[in-house]
N, C-alpha and C positions, 0 to 999 in steps of 0.2 A: 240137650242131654250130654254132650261131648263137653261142654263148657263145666256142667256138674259133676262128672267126670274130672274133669281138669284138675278141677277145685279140689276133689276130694281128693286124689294123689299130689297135689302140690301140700296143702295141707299135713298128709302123712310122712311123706317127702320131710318138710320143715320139722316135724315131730323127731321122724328119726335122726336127721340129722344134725339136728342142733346146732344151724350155719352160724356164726359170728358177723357181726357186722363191724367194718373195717371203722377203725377210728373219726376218720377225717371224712366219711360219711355219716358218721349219727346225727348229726345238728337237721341234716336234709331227709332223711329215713322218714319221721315224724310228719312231714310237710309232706312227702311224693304218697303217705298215705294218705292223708285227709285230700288231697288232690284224686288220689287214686277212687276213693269212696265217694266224692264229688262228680264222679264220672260214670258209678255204678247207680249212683239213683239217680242221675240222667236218663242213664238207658233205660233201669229199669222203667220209669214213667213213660219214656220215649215206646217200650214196648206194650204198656199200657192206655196208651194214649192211640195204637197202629200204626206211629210213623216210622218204628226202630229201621236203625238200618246200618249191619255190621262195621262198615266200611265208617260211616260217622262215630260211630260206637269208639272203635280203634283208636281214630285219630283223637277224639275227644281225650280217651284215655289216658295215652303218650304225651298228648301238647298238656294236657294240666299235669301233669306230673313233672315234666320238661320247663317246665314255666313257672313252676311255685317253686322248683330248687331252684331256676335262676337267680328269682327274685332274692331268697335265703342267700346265696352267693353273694351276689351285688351288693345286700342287706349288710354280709360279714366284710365285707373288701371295704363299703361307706363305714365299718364302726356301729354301724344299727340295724345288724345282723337279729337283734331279739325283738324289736319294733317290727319290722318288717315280718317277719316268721309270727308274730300274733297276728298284724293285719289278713296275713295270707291266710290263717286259723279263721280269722271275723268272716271271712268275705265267702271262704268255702263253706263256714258252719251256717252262715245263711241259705245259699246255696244247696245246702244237704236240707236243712230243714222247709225251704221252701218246695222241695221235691219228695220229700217226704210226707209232706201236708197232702201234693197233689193225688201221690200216692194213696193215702189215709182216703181221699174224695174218693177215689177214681170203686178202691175195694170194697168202702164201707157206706160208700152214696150221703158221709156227713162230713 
């Protein structure tokens, strides 16, 4: 419930205030979310499945979001900063869909 909570004031939050996103951050914005979403239907499964466990949750969170802007970083410094920022897109989009599949089992028993 405090989580749904969270969400729904950060959301409002965003609404009203209409933050900017600083320049020399957008290239990574894009990335630390499909990282960030790759980490939400983790748990979510993970709480579907009874093994959730906030503490793994967290960290799962942080290190994919920490680790797909590196990679974009390292991407942009090698010159194949847009190569890299797709792979990171393939690899999480499987990722999303393969826990969303489990999802799909888990609710719908097909």
């Amino acid at each position: 419930m405090i989580a749904a909570l969270g969400l729904v004031v950060g959301i409002v939050l965003g609404l009203l205030l209409e933050p900017t996103v600083p320049v020399w951050m957008a290239p990574y914005l894009p990335i630390a979310v499909v990282a960030a979403l790759d980490a939400v239907f983790g748990g979510l499964r993970a709480l579907l499945d009874g093994i959730f466990d906030d503490k793994v949750f967290v960290v799962s969170f942080v290190a994919n979001v920490l680790v797909a802007a590196l990679i974009v970083l390292i991407g942009d410094q090698l010159g194949v900063g847009a190569q890299l920022s797709t792979a990171v897109v393939v690899v999480l989009g499987i990722r999303i869909f393969a826990n969303a599949a489990a999802i799909r089992r888990h609710l719908f028993k097909a």
